[in-house]
N, C-alpha and C positions, 0 to 999 in steps of 0.2 A: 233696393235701388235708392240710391240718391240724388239730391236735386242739385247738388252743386252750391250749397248756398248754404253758409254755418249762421249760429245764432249771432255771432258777433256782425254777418254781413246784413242778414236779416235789422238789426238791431240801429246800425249804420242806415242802412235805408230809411226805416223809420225818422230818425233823427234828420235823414236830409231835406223829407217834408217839412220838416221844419218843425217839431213839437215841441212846445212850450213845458206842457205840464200845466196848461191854464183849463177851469173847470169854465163850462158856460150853461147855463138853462136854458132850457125848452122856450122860455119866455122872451129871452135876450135874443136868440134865435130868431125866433120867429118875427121881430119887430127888425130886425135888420134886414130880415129876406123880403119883410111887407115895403121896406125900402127899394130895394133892388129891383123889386114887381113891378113898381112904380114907376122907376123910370123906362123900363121898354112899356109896359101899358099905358105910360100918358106921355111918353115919349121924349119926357124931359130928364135930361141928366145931371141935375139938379139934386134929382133925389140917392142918389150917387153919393154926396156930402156928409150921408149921416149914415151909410153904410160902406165903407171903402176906407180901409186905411192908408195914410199917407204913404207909407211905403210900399202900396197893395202893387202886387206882382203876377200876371198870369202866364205860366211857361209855356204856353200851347206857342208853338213856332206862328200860327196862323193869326195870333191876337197880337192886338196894339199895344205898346207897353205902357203901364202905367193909368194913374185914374185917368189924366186923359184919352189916352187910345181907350178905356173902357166909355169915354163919353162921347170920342167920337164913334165908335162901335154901336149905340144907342141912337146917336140921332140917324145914322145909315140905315141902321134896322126899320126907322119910324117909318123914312123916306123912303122905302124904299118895299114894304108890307102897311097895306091896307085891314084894318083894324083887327091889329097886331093884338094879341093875348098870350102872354106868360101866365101860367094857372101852375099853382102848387100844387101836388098830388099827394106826395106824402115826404117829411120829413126825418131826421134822424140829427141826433145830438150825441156827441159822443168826446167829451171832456173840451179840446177843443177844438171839434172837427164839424163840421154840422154840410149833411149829405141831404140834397135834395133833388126830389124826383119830381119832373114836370112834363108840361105839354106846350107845346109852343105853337101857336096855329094864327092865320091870317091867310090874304088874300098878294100874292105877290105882283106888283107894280109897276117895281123897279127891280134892277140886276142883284141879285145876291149870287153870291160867292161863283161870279163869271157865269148865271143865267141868266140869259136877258128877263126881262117882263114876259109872263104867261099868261097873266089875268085869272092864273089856279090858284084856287084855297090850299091851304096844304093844313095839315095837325102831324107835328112828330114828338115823339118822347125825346127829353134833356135830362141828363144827370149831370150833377155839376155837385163838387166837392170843396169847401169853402174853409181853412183856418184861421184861425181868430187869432188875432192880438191887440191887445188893450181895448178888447169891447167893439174891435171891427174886422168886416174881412181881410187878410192881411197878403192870403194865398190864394186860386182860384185856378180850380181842374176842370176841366166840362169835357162829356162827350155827349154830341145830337146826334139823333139818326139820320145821319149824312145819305145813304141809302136811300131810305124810305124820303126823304127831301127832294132827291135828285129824280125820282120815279113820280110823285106827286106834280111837281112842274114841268114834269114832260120832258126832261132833259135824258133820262132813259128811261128803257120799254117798262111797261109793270110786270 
């Protein structure tokens, strides 16, 4: 059986992620993501500046383009979840790819993503896929348990 898919398409996909070929450390990693933490945990996107590359891009149809829409993204989230926590779980570093697994939990307030306010806590798991260039995120994947979110506020049955 075949997948329909040669080493050259394979190899093309790869490339249209976007890979550099740039190596990054666990340590350079980790001081970028303790950025990123930053600004939905203290709600300031601010700290956006020292992790977001200038020409940082996220393809998700659903995200604002550019470091801005990631700032306005940020301060919507503050406004709008009641003591909001992004918490890293576990990381992964892989040349210049750096995959992180998380929880995302607070108290919802305000409207997200077309909920009104419920006054429920929610906690879901994020994976969010991040490439690097020149020492910043440059690309940026995520998927949240949109589900288990949607079930949590009451917006449907559990």
């Amino acid at each position: 059986m075949t997948t329909g898919s040669t080493a050259s398409e394979r190899n093309r996909l790869h490339l249209d992620l976007g890979h550099k070929g740039t190596t990054l450390n666990r340590e350079s990693a980790l001081r970028l993501m303790e950025h990123f933490l930053a600004a939905y945990n203290e709600g300031e996107p601010k700290h956006l500046d020292h992790c977001l590359h200038p020409d940082y891009r996220h393809p998700n149809p659903a995200a604002e383009r550019g470091i801005e829409g990631m700032r306005a993204a940020v301060r919507r989230w503050a406004a709008s979840v009641e003591d909001l926590r992004l918490t890293l779980d576990d990381l992964v570093v892989e040349g210049d790819k750096v995959v992180a697994r998380m929880t995302f939990s607070g108290r919802q307030v305000g409207t997200i993503l077309g909920i009104p306010p419920s006054g429920e806590r929610f906690s879901v798991g994020l994976i969010d896929i991040f490439l690097v260039e020149d020492g910043l995120f440059a690309r940026h994947w995520d998927q949240m348990d949109l589900l288990g979110l949607h079930r949590q506020l009451g917006a449907l049955p559990a």
